[in-house]
C-alpha positions, -999 to 999 in steps of 0.1 A, spaced: -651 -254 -492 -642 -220 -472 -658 -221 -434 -669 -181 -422 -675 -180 -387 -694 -151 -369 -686 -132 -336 -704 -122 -311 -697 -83 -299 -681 -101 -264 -649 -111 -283 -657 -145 -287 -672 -169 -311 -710 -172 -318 -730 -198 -307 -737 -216 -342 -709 -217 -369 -718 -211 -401 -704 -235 -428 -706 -220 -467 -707 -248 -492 -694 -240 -528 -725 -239 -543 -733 -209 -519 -754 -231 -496 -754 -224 -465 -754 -252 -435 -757 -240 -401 -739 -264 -373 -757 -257 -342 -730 -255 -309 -739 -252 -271 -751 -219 -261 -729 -219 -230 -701 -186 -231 -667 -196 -215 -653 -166 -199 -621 -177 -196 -612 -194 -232 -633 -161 -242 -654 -183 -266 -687 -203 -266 -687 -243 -259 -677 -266 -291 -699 -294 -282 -731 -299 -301 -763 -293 -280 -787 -320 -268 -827 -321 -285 -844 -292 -278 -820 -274 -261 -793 -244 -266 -771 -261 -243 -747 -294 -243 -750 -320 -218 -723 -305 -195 -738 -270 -195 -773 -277 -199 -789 -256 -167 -812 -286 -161 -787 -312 -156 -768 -296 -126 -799 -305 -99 -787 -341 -113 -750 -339 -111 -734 -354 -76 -695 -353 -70 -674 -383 -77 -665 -399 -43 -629 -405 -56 -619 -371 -68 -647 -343 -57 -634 -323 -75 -654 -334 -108 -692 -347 -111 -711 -369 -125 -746 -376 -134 -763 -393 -106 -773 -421 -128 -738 -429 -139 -725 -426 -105 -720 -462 -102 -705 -470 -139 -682 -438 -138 -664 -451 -100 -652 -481 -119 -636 -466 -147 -627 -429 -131 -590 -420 -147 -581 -413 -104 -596 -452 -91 -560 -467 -102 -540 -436 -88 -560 -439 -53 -556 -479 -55 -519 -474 -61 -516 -447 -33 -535 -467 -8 -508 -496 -10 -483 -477 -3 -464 -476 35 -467 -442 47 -505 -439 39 -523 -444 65 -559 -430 59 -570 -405 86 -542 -404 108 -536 -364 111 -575 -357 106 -578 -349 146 -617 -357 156 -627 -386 127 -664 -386 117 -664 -342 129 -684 -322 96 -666 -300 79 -682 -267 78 -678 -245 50 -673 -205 49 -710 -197 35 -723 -216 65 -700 -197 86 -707 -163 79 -746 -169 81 -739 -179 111 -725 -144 119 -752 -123 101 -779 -144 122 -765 -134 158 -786 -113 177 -766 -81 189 -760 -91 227 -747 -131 213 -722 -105 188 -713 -87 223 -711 -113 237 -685 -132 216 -666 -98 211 -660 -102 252 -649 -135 249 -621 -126 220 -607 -96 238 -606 -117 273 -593 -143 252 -565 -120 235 -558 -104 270 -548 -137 292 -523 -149 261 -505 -117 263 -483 -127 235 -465 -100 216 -467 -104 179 -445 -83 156 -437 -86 121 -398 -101 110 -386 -94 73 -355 -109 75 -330 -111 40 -305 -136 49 -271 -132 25 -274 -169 12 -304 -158 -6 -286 -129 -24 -285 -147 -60 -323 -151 -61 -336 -114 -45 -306 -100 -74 -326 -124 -98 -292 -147 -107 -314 -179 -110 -324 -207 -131 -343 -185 -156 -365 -216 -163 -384 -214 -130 -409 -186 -132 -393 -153 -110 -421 -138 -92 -408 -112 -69 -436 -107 -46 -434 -144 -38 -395 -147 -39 -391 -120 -9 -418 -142 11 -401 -172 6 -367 -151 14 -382 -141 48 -392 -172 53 -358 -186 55 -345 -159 69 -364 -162 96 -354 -201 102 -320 -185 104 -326 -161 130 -346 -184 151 -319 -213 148 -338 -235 126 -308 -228 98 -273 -221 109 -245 -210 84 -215 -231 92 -193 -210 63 -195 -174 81 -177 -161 53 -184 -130 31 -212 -138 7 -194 -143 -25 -203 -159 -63 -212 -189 -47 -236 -188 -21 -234 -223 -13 -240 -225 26 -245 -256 50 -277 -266 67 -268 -272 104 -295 -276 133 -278 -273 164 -267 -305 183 -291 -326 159 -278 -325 121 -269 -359 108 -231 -372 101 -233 -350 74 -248 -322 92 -276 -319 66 -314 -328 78 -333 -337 52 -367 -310 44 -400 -318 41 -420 -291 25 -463 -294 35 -488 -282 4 -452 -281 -17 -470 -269 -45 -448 -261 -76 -417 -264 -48 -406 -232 -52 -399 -225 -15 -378 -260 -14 -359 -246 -46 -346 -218 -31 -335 -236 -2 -316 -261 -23 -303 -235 -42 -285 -212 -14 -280 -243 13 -266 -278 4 -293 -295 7 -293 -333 0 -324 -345 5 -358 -330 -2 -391 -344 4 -423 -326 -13 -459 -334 -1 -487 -322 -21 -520 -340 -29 -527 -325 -65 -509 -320 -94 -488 -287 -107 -473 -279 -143 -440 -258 -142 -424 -274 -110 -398 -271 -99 -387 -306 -96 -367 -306 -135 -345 -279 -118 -340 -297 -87 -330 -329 -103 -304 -315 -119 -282 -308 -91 -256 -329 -77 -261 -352 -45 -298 -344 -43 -324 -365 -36 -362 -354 -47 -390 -374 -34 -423 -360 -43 -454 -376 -26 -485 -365 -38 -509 -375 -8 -531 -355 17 -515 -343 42 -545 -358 64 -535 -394 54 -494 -392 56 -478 -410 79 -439 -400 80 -428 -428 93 -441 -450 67 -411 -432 41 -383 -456 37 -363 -429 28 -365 -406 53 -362 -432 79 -334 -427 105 -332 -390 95 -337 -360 110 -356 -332 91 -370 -299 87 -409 -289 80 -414 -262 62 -447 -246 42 -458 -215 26 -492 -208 25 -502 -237 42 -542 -227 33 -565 -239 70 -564 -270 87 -536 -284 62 -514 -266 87 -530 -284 120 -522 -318 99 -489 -305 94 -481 -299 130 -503 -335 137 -480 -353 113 -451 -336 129 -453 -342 164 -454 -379 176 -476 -375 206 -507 -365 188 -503 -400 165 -512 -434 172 -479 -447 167 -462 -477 182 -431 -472 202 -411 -495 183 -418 -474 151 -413 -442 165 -378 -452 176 -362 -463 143 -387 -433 122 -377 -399 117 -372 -370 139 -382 -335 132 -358 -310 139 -374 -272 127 -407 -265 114 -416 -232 99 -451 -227 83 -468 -193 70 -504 -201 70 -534 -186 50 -566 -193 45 -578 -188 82 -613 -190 69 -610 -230 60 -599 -239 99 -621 -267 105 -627 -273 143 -626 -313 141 -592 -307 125 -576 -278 154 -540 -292 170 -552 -280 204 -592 -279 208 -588 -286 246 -573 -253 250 -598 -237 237 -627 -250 255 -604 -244 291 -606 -206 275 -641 -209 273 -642 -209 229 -671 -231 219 -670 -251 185 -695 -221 174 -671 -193 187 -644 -209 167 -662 -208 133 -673 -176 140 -636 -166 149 -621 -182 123 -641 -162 96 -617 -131 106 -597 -134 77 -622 -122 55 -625 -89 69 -595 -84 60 -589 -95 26 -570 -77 2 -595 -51 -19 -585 -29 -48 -569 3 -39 -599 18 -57 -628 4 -36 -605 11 -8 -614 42 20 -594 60 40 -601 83 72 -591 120 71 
Protein backbone atom coordinates (compact mmCIF):
# COMPACT_ATOMS: atom_id res chain seq x y z
CA UNK A 1 0.00 0.00 0.00
CA UNK A 2 1.64 3.43 -1.25
CA UNK A 3 -0.04 6.65 0.75
CA UNK A 4 -0.12 10.05 -1.88
CA UNK A 5 -0.82 13.01 -0.04
CA UNK A 6 -1.91 16.39 -1.67
CA UNK A 7 -0.78 20.01 -0.98
CA UNK A 8 -2.37 22.80 -0.71
CA UNK A 9 -0.77 25.95 -2.86
CA UNK A 10 0.23 27.53 0.99
CA UNK A 11 3.08 25.07 1.38
CA UNK A 12 1.43 22.86 3.59
CA UNK A 13 -0.49 19.73 3.68
CA UNK A 14 -4.21 19.43 2.60
CA UNK A 15 -6.89 19.06 4.82
CA UNK A 16 -7.94 15.35 3.91
CA UNK A 17 -5.09 12.71 3.02
CA UNK A 18 -5.73 10.57 0.52
CA UNK A 19 -4.91 6.86 1.07
CA UNK A 20 -4.48 4.68 -2.41
CA UNK A 21 -5.30 0.96 -1.77
CA UNK A 22 -3.62 -1.60 -4.19
CA UNK A 23 -6.58 -2.40 -5.88
CA UNK A 24 -6.64 1.39 -6.91
CA UNK A 25 -9.34 2.20 -4.37
CA UNK A 26 -9.26 5.09 -3.08
CA UNK A 27 -10.13 5.90 0.85
CA UNK A 28 -10.23 9.40 1.88
CA UNK A 29 -9.18 10.04 5.77
CA UNK A 30 -10.92 13.21 6.69
CA UNK A 31 -8.37 15.66 9.04
CA UNK A 32 -9.29 19.02 10.86
CA UNK A 33 -9.64 21.86 8.60
CA UNK A 34 -7.60 24.04 10.95
CA UNK A 35 -4.11 25.56 9.04
CA UNK A 36 -1.14 25.86 11.47
CA UNK A 37 0.92 28.67 10.43
CA UNK A 38 3.75 27.94 12.27
CA UNK A 39 4.32 23.87 11.61
CA UNK A 40 3.20 25.28 8.05
CA UNK A 41 0.73 22.31 7.76
CA UNK A 42 -3.06 21.51 8.59
CA UNK A 43 -4.05 19.85 12.09
CA UNK A 44 -3.62 15.82 12.17
CA UNK A 45 -6.50 15.20 14.36
CA UNK A 46 -9.60 13.74 12.87
CA UNK A 47 -12.67 16.21 12.92
CA UNK A 48 -15.68 15.83 15.19
CA UNK A 49 -19.52 15.01 13.33
CA UNK A 50 -20.45 17.40 11.08
CA UNK A 51 -17.70 19.48 11.25
CA UNK A 52 -14.35 20.54 9.30
CA UNK A 53 -12.69 21.08 12.46
CA UNK A 54 -11.33 18.91 15.62
CA UNK A 55 -12.31 19.43 19.04
CA UNK A 56 -9.40 21.79 19.85
CA UNK A 57 -9.97 24.01 16.75
CA UNK A 58 -13.48 23.77 16.23
CA UNK A 59 -14.65 27.70 16.17
CA UNK A 60 -17.62 26.77 18.36
CA UNK A 61 -15.92 25.37 21.20
CA UNK A 62 -13.79 28.43 22.18
CA UNK A 63 -17.17 30.54 23.75
CA UNK A 64 -16.86 27.17 26.01
CA UNK A 65 -13.23 27.04 26.79
CA UNK A 66 -12.20 28.73 30.43
CA UNK A 67 -8.48 28.79 31.54
CA UNK A 68 -7.22 26.19 33.95
CA UNK A 69 -6.84 27.90 37.45
CA UNK A 70 -3.51 26.09 37.89
CA UNK A 71 -1.60 26.96 34.81
CA UNK A 72 -3.60 29.83 32.74
CA UNK A 73 -1.75 29.40 30.34
CA UNK A 74 -3.84 26.29 28.84
CA UNK A 75 -7.82 25.80 28.71
CA UNK A 76 -10.22 23.64 29.15
CA UNK A 77 -13.74 22.97 28.42
CA UNK A 78 -15.92 24.45 30.92
CA UNK A 79 -17.52 21.13 31.60
CA UNK A 80 -14.31 19.37 32.43
CA UNK A 81 -13.08 22.14 34.49
CA UNK A 82 -13.58 20.25 37.56
CA UNK A 83 -12.16 16.63 36.33
CA UNK A 84 -9.15 18.22 34.42
CA UNK A 85 -7.87 20.30 38.13
CA UNK A 86 -7.44 16.89 39.53
CA UNK A 87 -5.38 15.30 37.09
CA UNK A 88 -3.67 18.68 35.40
CA UNK A 89 0.27 17.39 34.64
CA UNK A 90 1.06 21.17 36.86
CA UNK A 91 -1.43 20.16 40.25
CA UNK A 92 1.71 17.93 41.61
CA UNK A 93 4.37 20.61 40.55
CA UNK A 94 2.22 23.49 42.35
CA UNK A 95 1.61 21.02 45.46
CA UNK A 96 5.34 20.34 45.52
CA UNK A 97 6.20 24.12 45.11
CA UNK A 98 3.75 25.17 47.76
CA UNK A 99 5.60 22.99 50.51
CA UNK A 100 8.49 24.45 50.04
CA UNK A 101 10.25 27.28 52.69
CA UNK A 102 10.82 30.25 50.64
CA UNK A 103 7.24 30.27 49.10
CA UNK A 104 5.25 32.26 50.61
CA UNK A 105 2.12 33.03 48.29
CA UNK A 106 1.63 36.84 47.65
CA UNK A 107 4.33 38.35 49.57
CA UNK A 108 5.89 40.80 46.78
CA UNK A 109 2.35 41.26 45.05
CA UNK A 110 2.06 44.94 46.72
CA UNK A 111 -1.90 45.83 47.09
CA UNK A 112 -3.55 41.91 47.35
CA UNK A 113 -7.04 41.62 45.88
CA UNK A 114 -6.01 45.05 43.19
CA UNK A 115 -7.24 43.82 39.25
CA UNK A 116 -4.89 43.58 36.93
CA UNK A 117 -5.57 45.52 33.95
CA UNK A 118 -4.49 44.55 30.71
CA UNK A 119 -2.99 46.71 27.66
CA UNK A 120 -6.24 46.47 25.33
CA UNK A 121 -8.14 47.98 28.29
CA UNK A 122 -5.44 50.45 28.59
CA UNK A 123 -5.22 51.92 25.35
CA UNK A 124 -9.19 52.23 25.07
CA UNK A 125 -8.91 53.97 27.74
CA UNK A 126 -6.69 56.48 25.90
CA UNK A 127 -8.64 56.63 22.55
CA UNK A 128 -11.86 57.43 24.83
CA UNK A 129 -10.43 60.77 26.45
CA UNK A 130 -11.93 63.73 25.50
CA UNK A 131 -9.24 66.34 24.16
CA UNK A 132 -9.08 68.70 27.32
CA UNK A 133 -8.82 65.15 29.90
CA UNK A 134 -5.65 64.23 27.02
CA UNK A 135 -4.40 67.98 27.90
CA UNK A 136 -4.92 67.63 30.84
CA UNK A 137 -2.82 64.50 31.62
CA UNK A 138 -0.08 65.81 29.10
CA UNK A 139 0.20 68.85 31.95
CA UNK A 140 0.41 66.57 34.65
CA UNK A 141 3.46 64.39 32.86
CA UNK A 142 5.47 67.42 31.97
CA UNK A 143 4.92 69.00 35.65
CA UNK A 144 5.63 65.62 36.70
CA UNK A 145 9.01 65.26 34.53
CA UNK A 146 9.95 68.92 35.63
CA UNK A 147 9.95 68.61 39.64
CA UNK A 148 12.22 65.17 39.32
CA UNK A 149 14.68 66.99 37.40
CA UNK A 150 16.69 63.84 37.07
CA UNK A 151 19.18 63.64 34.19
CA UNK A 152 19.02 60.48 32.27
CA UNK A 153 21.84 59.54 29.84
CA UNK A 154 22.66 56.42 28.22
CA UNK A 155 26.05 54.19 29.62
CA UNK A 156 27.52 51.46 27.13
CA UNK A 157 30.10 50.37 29.16
CA UNK A 158 32.62 47.10 27.83
CA UNK A 159 34.38 46.08 30.84
CA UNK A 160 37.82 44.00 29.92
CA UNK A 161 36.60 40.83 31.92
CA UNK A 162 34.09 40.39 29.32
CA UNK A 163 36.62 40.42 26.40
CA UNK A 164 36.39 36.42 25.71
CA UNK A 165 32.63 36.62 25.09
CA UNK A 166 32.34 40.21 22.95
CA UNK A 167 35.66 38.33 20.76
CA UNK A 168 33.26 35.23 20.77
CA UNK A 169 35.94 32.73 22.77
CA UNK A 170 33.00 30.93 24.62
CA UNK A 171 31.36 27.71 25.25
CA UNK A 172 30.22 27.27 21.66
CA UNK A 173 27.33 25.12 23.15
CA UNK A 174 25.40 28.13 24.46
CA UNK A 175 23.69 29.91 21.62
CA UNK A 176 26.04 33.35 20.76
CA UNK A 177 23.61 36.09 20.01
CA UNK A 178 25.54 39.33 19.65
CA UNK A 179 22.87 41.78 19.99
CA UNK A 180 22.06 40.18 23.35
CA UNK A 181 25.69 39.49 24.45
CA UNK A 182 26.72 43.44 24.23
CA UNK A 183 23.46 44.09 26.44
CA UNK A 184 24.29 41.77 28.89
CA UNK A 185 28.16 43.22 28.50
CA UNK A 186 26.76 46.68 29.43
CA UNK A 187 25.05 45.45 31.93
CA UNK A 188 27.93 44.38 33.83
CA UNK A 189 29.84 46.91 32.93
CA UNK A 190 27.76 49.11 34.25
CA UNK A 191 27.77 47.21 37.85
CA UNK A 192 31.46 47.88 37.59
CA UNK A 193 31.40 51.49 37.08
CA UNK A 194 28.76 52.07 39.60
CA UNK A 195 30.63 49.80 42.28
CA UNK A 196 28.34 46.96 42.30
CA UNK A 197 31.50 44.76 40.82
CA UNK A 198 35.02 45.66 41.75
CA UNK A 199 38.10 43.91 40.09
CA UNK A 200 40.42 43.01 42.84
CA UNK A 201 43.17 41.53 40.00
CA UNK A 202 43.90 45.13 38.20
CA UNK A 203 46.02 43.43 36.05
CA UNK A 204 46.24 43.57 32.12
CA UNK A 205 43.43 41.46 30.65
CA UNK A 206 45.15 38.32 29.60
CA UNK A 207 44.09 34.47 28.37
CA UNK A 208 42.33 34.17 31.49
CA UNK A 209 39.96 36.63 32.36
CA UNK A 210 39.15 35.23 35.58
CA UNK A 211 38.42 38.27 37.93
CA UNK A 212 37.07 38.57 41.59
CA UNK A 213 33.57 39.73 42.59
CA UNK A 214 34.14 42.21 45.47
CA UNK A 215 31.32 44.61 46.87
CA UNK A 216 32.96 47.13 48.83
CA UNK A 217 33.11 46.69 52.70
CA UNK A 218 30.33 43.82 52.42
CA UNK A 219 31.76 40.69 50.35
CA UNK A 220 31.77 37.51 52.42
CA UNK A 221 35.14 35.79 53.87
CA UNK A 222 35.60 34.81 50.55
CA UNK A 223 34.88 38.14 49.15
CA UNK A 224 32.35 36.50 46.70
CA UNK A 225 28.37 37.49 47.19
CA UNK A 226 26.44 35.10 45.90
CA UNK A 227 23.89 36.43 42.55
CA UNK A 228 20.45 36.10 42.28
CA UNK A 229 19.32 36.64 38.72
CA UNK A 230 15.06 37.75 38.60
CA UNK A 231 13.09 36.28 35.20
CA UNK A 232 16.63 34.24 34.74
CA UNK A 233 15.30 32.90 31.75
CA UNK A 234 17.77 30.58 29.83
CA UNK A 235 20.54 32.23 32.44
CA UNK A 236 22.47 33.66 29.94
CA UNK A 237 23.23 36.93 31.76
CA UNK A 238 24.28 34.75 35.06
CA UNK A 239 26.61 32.78 32.54
CA UNK A 240 28.52 35.45 31.57
CA UNK A 241 29.10 36.62 34.91
CA UNK A 242 30.35 33.18 36.04
CA UNK A 243 32.30 33.03 33.12
CA UNK A 244 34.56 36.33 33.50
CA UNK A 245 34.07 36.75 37.61
CA UNK A 246 34.64 33.78 40.10
CA UNK A 247 31.49 33.34 40.96
CA UNK A 248 30.61 30.63 43.49
CA UNK A 249 27.22 30.69 43.98
CA UNK A 250 24.38 31.41 41.59
CA UNK A 251 20.83 31.56 42.33
CA UNK A 252 18.30 31.54 39.14
CA UNK A 253 14.52 32.56 39.67
CA UNK A 254 12.26 32.00 36.88
CA UNK A 255 8.65 30.74 37.03
CA UNK A 256 8.50 28.79 33.59
CA UNK A 257 10.46 26.51 31.93
CA UNK A 258 13.34 27.06 29.09
CA UNK A 259 15.18 24.43 26.65
CA UNK A 260 18.86 25.29 25.88
CA UNK A 261 19.91 26.82 29.35
CA UNK A 262 22.48 27.48 30.40
CA UNK A 263 22.60 25.61 33.55
CA UNK A 264 24.68 22.23 31.69
CA UNK A 265 27.41 24.83 31.15
CA UNK A 266 27.26 26.23 34.47
CA UNK A 267 27.53 23.01 36.27
CA UNK A 268 30.46 22.21 34.83
CA UNK A 269 32.65 24.64 36.42
CA UNK A 270 34.52 24.13 39.48
CA UNK A 271 33.32 25.50 42.96
CA UNK A 272 30.00 26.55 41.67
CA UNK A 273 26.87 26.29 43.12
CA UNK A 274 23.53 26.48 40.72
CA UNK A 275 20.31 26.67 42.42
CA UNK A 276 17.45 27.22 40.02
CA UNK A 277 14.02 28.03 41.48
CA UNK A 278 11.34 28.11 39.24
CA UNK A 279 8.65 30.20 41.19
CA UNK A 280 6.97 33.69 40.67
CA UNK A 281 8.73 36.23 41.58
CA UNK A 282 5.39 37.44 43.40
CA UNK A 283 5.39 34.50 45.77
CA UNK A 284 9.38 34.16 46.68
CA UNK A 285 10.46 34.78 49.80
CA UNK A 286 14.39 34.96 49.98
CA UNK A 287 14.72 34.24 53.17
CA UNK A 288 12.96 31.10 53.06
CA UNK A 289 16.50 29.67 50.79
CA UNK A 290 18.51 27.60 53.09
CA UNK A 291 21.23 28.15 50.91
CA UNK A 292 21.50 31.55 50.62
CA UNK A 293 21.06 32.09 54.20
CA UNK A 294 23.79 34.12 55.96
CA UNK A 295 24.92 35.42 52.57
CA UNK A 296 25.22 38.48 51.05
CA UNK A 297 24.21 38.83 47.29
CA UNK A 298 23.67 40.53 44.20
CA UNK A 299 20.26 40.99 42.13
CA UNK A 300 20.55 41.17 38.87
CA UNK A 301 17.80 40.98 35.65
CA UNK A 302 17.66 41.55 32.07
CA UNK A 303 14.56 42.32 30.69
CA UNK A 304 12.78 42.13 33.70
CA UNK A 305 9.16 42.55 31.43
CA UNK A 306 6.46 45.11 34.06
CA UNK A 307 5.72 44.67 37.46
CA UNK A 308 8.18 41.46 37.67
CA UNK A 309 10.68 44.27 38.31
CA UNK A 310 8.52 46.08 41.23
CA UNK A 311 8.48 42.33 42.82
CA UNK A 312 12.01 42.26 42.32
CA UNK A 313 12.85 45.39 44.14
CA UNK A 314 9.79 44.14 46.86
CA UNK A 315 11.62 40.90 47.41
CA UNK A 316 14.76 42.79 47.61
CA UNK A 317 14.23 45.30 50.15
CA UNK A 318 13.15 44.11 53.68
CA UNK A 319 11.07 47.05 54.60
CA UNK A 320 8.36 46.56 52.11
CA UNK A 321 7.95 42.61 53.57
CA UNK A 322 6.20 41.36 56.40
CA UNK A 323 9.04 39.79 57.79
CA UNK A 324 9.87 39.10 61.45
CA UNK A 325 12.87 40.53 62.93
CA UNK A 326 14.24 37.44 64.05
CA UNK A 327 14.24 36.16 60.39
CA UNK A 328 15.51 39.07 58.83
CA UNK A 329 18.63 39.01 61.07
CA UNK A 330 20.01 35.47 60.37
CA UNK A 331 18.43 35.82 56.26
CA UNK A 332 20.36 37.28 53.52
CA UNK A 333 21.50 40.66 52.73
CA UNK A 334 21.42 42.24 49.34
CA UNK A 335 24.38 43.94 48.36
CA UNK A 336 23.83 45.41 44.40
CA UNK A 337 20.88 45.14 42.26
CA UNK A 338 20.97 46.01 38.66
CA UNK A 339 17.74 45.41 36.53
CA UNK A 340 17.04 46.55 32.69
CA UNK A 341 13.34 46.51 32.55
CA UNK A 342 10.97 46.17 29.46
CA UNK A 343 7.67 45.77 28.98
CA UNK A 344 6.56 49.10 30.54
CA UNK A 345 3.15 48.42 29.09
CA UNK A 346 2.42 45.30 31.68
CA UNK A 347 3.17 47.81 34.90
CA UNK A 348 0.22 46.94 36.98
CA UNK A 349 -0.60 49.78 39.51
CA UNK A 350 -1.53 47.25 42.49
CA UNK A 351 1.98 45.93 41.89
CA UNK A 352 4.13 49.75 41.73
CA UNK A 353 7.13 49.79 44.59
CA UNK A 354 6.20 53.35 45.48
CA UNK A 355 2.34 54.24 44.68
CA UNK A 356 2.34 56.81 47.54
CA UNK A 357 4.70 58.85 45.53
CA UNK A 358 2.77 59.10 42.97
CA UNK A 359 -0.47 60.08 44.35
CA UNK A 360 1.78 63.08 46.52
CA UNK A 361 2.59 64.02 42.64
CA UNK A 362 -0.84 64.13 41.92
CA UNK A 363 -0.72 60.61 39.30
CA UNK A 364 -4.06 58.89 39.78
CA UNK A 365 -4.42 54.95 39.33
CA UNK A 366 -6.00 56.17 35.75
CA UNK A 367 -2.96 58.45 34.88
CA UNK A 368 -0.70 55.60 35.57
CA UNK A 369 -2.29 53.12 33.11
CA UNK A 370 -2.55 55.75 30.79
CA UNK A 371 1.22 56.52 31.40
CA UNK A 372 2.39 53.30 31.49
CA UNK A 373 1.11 52.53 27.91
CA UNK A 374 4.21 54.84 26.57
CA UNK A 375 6.13 52.15 25.57
CA UNK A 376 4.15 51.31 22.78
CA UNK A 377 4.59 54.47 20.97
CA UNK A 378 7.67 53.60 20.78
CA UNK A 379 8.12 50.15 19.72
CA UNK A 380 10.46 48.98 17.36
CA UNK A 381 8.87 49.18 13.56
CA UNK A 382 10.53 47.90 10.36
CA UNK A 383 12.82 50.31 8.84
CA UNK A 384 10.39 50.13 5.88
CA UNK A 385 7.18 51.35 7.59
CA UNK A 386 9.45 53.74 9.14
CA UNK A 387 9.24 57.92 8.19
CA UNK A 388 11.62 60.29 8.49
CA UNK A 389 11.40 64.36 8.42
CA UNK A 390 13.35 66.20 5.77
Amino acid sequence: MTNALSFSSAGGCAANSTTVGGGGDVNVEKRCDFYLSKKRRYCANSPLPDSKFCGNHNPSSKSRRVPCPIDPSHSVFRENLDAHVKKCPLKKQVETLETQPYYSKGINAGVLGGENVGSEAKRRAIHEMSVSEFNELVGKIRAFHSALRVELRESFVEPDACKKWINQQVDRQVPYQEKHVMQQVSIIGNMEEYGILRKTDESVFGTNCQQTIEVDGCGDEDNSPAVVEFGAGRGYLTHMLADCYETKKIFLVERRSYKLKADRSLRQKDNLSLERLRIDIEDLDLHGVESLKGHKYLAIGKHLCGPATDLAIRCCIPERQSINKELLSNGCRMRGFAIATCCHHLCQWKHYINTNFMSNMGITKEDFDAISCCSWACRWKPQALMTFPQ
